[in-house]
N, C-alpha and C positions, 0 to 999 in steps of 0.2 A: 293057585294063589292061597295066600295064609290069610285067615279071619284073624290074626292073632292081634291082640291089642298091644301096640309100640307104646312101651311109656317113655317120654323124652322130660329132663330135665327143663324145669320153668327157668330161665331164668331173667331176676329184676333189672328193669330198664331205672332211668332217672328218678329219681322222687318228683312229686308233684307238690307244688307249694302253689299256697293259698295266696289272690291279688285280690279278693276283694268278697265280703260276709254282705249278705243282703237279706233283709224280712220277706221278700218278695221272692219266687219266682219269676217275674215276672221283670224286675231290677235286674238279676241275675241274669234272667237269658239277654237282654238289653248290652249289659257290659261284655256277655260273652262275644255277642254281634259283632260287635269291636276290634276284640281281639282276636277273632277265626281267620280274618284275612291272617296275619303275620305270616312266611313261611317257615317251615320247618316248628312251632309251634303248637302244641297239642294243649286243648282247652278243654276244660267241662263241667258241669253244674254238680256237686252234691251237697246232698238235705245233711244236716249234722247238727252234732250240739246235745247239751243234756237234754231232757222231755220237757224240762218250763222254759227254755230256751232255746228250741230251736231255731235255726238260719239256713239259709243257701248260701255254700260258700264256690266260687270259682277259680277252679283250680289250673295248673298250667305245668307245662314243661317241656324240654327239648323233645325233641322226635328221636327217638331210641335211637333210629340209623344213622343217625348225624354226630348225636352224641358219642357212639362208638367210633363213627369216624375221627371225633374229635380226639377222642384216648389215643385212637392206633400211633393219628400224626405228634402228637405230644411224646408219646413213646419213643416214636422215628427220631423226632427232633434231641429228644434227651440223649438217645445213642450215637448221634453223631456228636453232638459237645463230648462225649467220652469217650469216642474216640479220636477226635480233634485233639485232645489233652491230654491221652494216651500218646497219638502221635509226636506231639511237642516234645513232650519228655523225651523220647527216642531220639529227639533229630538232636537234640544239645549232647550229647554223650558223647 
């Protein structure tokens, strides 16, 4: 067996966009509660903000594996319109 260390490319899932800034911790994990059931939904607390103004903000976004799903069939879906319309053109000639 090789000790060797595999380096594998990261690569970025969806961005995370911010539902709601709270003073509290304590508001924050509250409204995360909330929103944890959803499925396919990823939620989570982070501290941010300049140093006199700090906040907890909670953040959200698709579940990577879904999202990708989502591209593949978007993908799929676009290739049969063009080829549908590729087709068309053919059959009138």
């Amino acid at each position: 067996m090789s000790t060797e260390e595999v380096e594998t490319a990261h690569t970025e899932g969806p961005s995370w966009d911010i539902v709601g800034k709270f003073p509290t911790y304590a508001a924050a994990d509250a409204h995360r509660n909330e929103l944890v059931d959803t499925p396919d939904l990823q939620v989570k607390i982070h501290y941010q903000g300049p140093a006199n103004r700090r906040f907890f903000a909670v953040k959200t976004r698709i579940d990577p594996r879904v999202a990708l799903e989502e591209a593949l069939n978007a993908r799929r879906a676009d290739k049969k319109k063009r080829k549908a319309k590729l087709n068309k053109k053919r059959r009138k000639k």
